[in-house]
Backbone as JSON, one array per atom type, in Angstrom:
{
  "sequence": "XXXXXXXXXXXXXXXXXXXXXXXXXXXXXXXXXXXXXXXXXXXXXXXXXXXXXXXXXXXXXXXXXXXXXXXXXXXXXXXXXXXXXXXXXXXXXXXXXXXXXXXXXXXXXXXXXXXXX",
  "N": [[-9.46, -12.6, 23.07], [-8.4, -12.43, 20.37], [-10.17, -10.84, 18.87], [-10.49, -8.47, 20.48], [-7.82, -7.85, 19.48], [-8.0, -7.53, 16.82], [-10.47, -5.74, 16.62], [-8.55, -3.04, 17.65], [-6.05, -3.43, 16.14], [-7.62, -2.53, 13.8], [-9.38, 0.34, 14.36], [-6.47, 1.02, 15.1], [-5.41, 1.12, 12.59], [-7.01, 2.36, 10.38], [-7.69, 5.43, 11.75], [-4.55, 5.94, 11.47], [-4.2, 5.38, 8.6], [-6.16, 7.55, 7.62], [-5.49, 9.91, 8.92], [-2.07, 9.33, 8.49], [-2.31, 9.86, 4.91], [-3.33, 12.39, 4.38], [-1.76, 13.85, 5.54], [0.46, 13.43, 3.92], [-0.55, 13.17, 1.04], [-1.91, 15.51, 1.04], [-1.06, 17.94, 1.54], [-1.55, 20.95, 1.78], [-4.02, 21.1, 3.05], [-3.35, 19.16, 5.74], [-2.16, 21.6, 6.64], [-3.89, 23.81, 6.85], [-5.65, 22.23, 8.85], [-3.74, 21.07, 11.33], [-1.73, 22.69, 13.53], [1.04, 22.39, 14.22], [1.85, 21.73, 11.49], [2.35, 23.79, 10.01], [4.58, 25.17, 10.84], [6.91, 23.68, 9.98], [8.88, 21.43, 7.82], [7.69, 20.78, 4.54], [8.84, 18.01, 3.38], [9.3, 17.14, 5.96], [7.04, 16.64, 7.13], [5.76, 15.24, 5.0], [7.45, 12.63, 4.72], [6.38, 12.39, 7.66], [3.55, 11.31, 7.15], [3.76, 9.29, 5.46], [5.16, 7.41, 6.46], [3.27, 6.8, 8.51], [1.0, 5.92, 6.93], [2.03, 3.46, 5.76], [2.44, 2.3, 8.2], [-0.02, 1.94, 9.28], [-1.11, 0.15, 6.9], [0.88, -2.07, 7.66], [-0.39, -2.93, 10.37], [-2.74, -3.93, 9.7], [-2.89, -5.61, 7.44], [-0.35, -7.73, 6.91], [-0.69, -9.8, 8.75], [-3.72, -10.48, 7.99], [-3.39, -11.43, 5.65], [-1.96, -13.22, 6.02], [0.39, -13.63, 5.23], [3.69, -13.34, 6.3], [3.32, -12.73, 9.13], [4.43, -11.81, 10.82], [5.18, -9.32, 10.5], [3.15, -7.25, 11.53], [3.11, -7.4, 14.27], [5.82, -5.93, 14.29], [4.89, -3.66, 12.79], [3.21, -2.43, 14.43], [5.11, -1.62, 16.69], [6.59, -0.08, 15.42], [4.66, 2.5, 14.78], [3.98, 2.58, 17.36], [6.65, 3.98, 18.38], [6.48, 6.42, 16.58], [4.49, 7.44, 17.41], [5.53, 7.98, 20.54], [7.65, 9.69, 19.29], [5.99, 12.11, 18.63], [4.63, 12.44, 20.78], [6.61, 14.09, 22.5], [7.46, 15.67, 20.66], [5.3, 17.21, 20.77], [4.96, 18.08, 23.87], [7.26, 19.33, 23.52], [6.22, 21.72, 22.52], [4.02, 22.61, 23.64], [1.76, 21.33, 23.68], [-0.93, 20.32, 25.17], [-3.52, 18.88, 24.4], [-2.91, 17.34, 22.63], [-1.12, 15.59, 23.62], [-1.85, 14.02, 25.1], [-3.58, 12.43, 23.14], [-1.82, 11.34, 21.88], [-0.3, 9.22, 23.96], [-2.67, 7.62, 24.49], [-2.4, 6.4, 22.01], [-0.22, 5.24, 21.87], [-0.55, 3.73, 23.69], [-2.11, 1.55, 22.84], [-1.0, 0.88, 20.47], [1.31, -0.48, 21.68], [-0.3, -2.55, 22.7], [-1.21, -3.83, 20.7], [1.36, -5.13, 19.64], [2.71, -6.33, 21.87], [0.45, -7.97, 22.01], [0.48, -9.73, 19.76], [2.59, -10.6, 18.81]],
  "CA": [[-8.33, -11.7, 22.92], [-7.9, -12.08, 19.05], [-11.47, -10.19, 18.54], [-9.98, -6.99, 21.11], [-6.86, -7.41, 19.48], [-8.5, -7.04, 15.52], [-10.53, -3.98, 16.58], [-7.73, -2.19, 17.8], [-5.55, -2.77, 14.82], [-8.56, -1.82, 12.48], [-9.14, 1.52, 14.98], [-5.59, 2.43, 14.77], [-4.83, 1.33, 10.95], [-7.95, 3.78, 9.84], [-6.6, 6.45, 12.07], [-3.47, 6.22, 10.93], [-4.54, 5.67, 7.24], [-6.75, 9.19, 7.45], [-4.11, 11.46, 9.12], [-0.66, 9.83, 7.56], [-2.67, 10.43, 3.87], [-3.98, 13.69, 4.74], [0.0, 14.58, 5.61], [1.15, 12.81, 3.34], [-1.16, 13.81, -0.52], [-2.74, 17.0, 1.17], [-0.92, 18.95, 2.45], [-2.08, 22.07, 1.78], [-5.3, 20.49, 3.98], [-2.31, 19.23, 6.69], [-1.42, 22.94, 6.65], [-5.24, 24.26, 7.89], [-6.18, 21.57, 10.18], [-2.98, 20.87, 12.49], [-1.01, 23.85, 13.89], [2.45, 22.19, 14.07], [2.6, 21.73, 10.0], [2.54, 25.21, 9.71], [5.92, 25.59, 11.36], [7.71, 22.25, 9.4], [8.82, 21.26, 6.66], [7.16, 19.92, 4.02], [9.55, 17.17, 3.56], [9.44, 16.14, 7.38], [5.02, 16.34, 6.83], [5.24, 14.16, 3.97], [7.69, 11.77, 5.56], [5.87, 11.82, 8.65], [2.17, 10.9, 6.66], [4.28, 8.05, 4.49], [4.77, 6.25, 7.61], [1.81, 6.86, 9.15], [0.19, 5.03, 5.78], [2.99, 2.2, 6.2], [2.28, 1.87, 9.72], [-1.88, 1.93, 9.26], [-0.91, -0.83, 6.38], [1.55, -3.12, 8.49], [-1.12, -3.37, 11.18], [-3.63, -4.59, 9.14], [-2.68, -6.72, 5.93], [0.07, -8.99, 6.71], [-2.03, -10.79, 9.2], [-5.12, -10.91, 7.41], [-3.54, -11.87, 4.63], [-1.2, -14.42, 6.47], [1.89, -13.57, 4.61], [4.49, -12.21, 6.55], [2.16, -11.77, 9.81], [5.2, -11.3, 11.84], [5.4, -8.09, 10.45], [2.46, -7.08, 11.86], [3.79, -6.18, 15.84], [6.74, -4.54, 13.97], [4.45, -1.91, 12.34], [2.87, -1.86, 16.02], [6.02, -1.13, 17.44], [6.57, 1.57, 14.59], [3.49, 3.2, 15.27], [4.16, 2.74, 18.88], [8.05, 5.04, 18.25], [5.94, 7.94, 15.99], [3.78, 8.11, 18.97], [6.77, 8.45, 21.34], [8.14, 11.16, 18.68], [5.64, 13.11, 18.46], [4.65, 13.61, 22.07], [8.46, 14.91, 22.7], [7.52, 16.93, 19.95], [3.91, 17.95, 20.96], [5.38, 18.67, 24.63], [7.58, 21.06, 23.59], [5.68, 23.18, 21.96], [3.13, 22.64, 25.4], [-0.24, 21.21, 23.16], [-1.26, 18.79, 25.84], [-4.25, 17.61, 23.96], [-2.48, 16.47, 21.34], [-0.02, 14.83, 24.03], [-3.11, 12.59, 25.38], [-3.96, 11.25, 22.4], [-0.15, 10.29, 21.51], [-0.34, 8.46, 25.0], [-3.71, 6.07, 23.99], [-2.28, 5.9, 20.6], [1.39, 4.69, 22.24], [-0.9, 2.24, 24.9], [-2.86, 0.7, 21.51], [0.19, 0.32, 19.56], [1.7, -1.52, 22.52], [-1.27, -3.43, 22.9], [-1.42, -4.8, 19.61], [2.85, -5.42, 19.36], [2.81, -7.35, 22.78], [-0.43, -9.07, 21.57], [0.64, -10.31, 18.38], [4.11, -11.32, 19.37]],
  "C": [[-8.09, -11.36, 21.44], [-9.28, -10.65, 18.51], [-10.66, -8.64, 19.07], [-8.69, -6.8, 20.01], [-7.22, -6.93, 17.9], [-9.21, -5.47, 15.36], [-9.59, -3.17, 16.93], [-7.15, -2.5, 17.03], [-6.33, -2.15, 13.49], [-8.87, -0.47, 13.34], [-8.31, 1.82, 14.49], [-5.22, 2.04, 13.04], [-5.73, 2.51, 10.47], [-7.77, 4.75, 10.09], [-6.08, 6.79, 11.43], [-3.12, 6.38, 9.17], [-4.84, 6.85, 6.85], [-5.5, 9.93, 7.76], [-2.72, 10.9, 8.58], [-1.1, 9.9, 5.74], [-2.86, 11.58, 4.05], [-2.27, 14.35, 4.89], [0.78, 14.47, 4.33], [0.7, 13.19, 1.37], [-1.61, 14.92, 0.02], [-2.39, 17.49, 2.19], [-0.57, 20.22, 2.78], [-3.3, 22.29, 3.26], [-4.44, 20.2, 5.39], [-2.6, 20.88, 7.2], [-2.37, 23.52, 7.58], [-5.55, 23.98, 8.58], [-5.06, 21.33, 11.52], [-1.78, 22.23, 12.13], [0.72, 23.72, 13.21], [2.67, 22.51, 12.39], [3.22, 23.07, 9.43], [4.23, 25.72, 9.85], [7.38, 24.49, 10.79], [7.46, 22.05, 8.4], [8.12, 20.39, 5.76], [7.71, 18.32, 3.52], [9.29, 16.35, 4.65], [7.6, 15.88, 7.38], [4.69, 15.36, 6.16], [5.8, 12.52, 4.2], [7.0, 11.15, 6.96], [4.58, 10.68, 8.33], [2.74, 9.31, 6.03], [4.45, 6.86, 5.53], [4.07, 6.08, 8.44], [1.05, 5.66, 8.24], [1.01, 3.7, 5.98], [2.53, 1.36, 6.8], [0.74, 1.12, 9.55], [-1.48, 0.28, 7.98], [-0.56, -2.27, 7.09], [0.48, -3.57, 9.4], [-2.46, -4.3, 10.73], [-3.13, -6.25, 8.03], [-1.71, -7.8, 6.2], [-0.42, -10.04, 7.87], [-3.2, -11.03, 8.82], [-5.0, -11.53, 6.78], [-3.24, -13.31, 4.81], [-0.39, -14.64, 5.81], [2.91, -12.47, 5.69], [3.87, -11.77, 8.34], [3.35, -11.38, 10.76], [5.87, -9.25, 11.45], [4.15, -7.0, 11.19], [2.59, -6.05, 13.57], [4.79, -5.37, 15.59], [6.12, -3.8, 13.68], [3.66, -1.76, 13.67], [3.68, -1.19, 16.47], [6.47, 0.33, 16.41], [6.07, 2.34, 14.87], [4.04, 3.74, 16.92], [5.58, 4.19, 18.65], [7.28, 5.96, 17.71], [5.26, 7.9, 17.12], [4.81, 8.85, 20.27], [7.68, 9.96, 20.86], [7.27, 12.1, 19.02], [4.83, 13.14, 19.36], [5.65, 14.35, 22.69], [7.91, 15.87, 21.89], [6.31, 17.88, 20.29], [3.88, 18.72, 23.08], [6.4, 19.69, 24.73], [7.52, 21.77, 23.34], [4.26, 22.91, 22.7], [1.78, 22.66, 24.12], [-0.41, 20.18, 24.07], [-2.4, 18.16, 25.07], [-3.98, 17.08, 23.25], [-1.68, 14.69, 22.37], [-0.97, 13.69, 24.18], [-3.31, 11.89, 24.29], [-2.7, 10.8, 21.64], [-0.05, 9.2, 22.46], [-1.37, 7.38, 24.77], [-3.5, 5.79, 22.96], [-1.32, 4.96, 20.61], [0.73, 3.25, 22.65], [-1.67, 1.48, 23.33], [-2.19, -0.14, 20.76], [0.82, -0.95, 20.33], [0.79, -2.66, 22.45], [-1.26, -4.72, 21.51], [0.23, -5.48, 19.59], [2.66, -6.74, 20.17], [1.43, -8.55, 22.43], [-0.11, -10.37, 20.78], [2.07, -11.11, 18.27], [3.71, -12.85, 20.26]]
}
């Protein structure tokens, strides 16, 4: 279980590392590749990417390091809530493929929270 439960926080920390940087220092680059940014502020883009990077952090480092590891299912459960946001947000402006991969991103997040707890 610890082996499943390491690749899935190294999956979603890298993830979440690439796209909340990419929101978060470039986002001009944001701007071209995902639709929504286009329509939001840069403020709520750069906030969103900052805890994306957080999140992708929390999942990784304070269990590896073994300082703190109980922080670890909290940035799960973080992760897990931006997932929850932003399929509300990606259903009402009707992108379902985005919605799917908010849904295996939500079940991952869970996965690792309830794991690690």
């Amino acid at each position: 279980m610890n082996i499943a439960l390491w690749a899935v926080q190294i999956i979603l920390g890298l993830m979440f590392l690439f796209a909340g940087s990419t929101k978060a220092f470039s986002y001009e680059k944001a701007k071209t590749s995902m639709p929504w940014v286009q329509e939001s502020s840069k403020g709520l883009v750069v906030f969103i990417g900052l805890a994306e990077v957080l999140g992708a952090i929390g999942l990784i480092l304070p269990y590896a390091l073994g300082i703190a590891p109980i922080l670890t299912p909290i940035a799960a459960i973080g992760i897990a809530i931006i997932m929850i946001l932003a399929a509300g947000f990606h259903i009402k402006r009707k992108e379902n493929q985005a919605i799917g991969m908010n849904i295996i991103l939500l079940a991952l997040a869970l996965f690792v929270a309830i794991g690690r707890f």
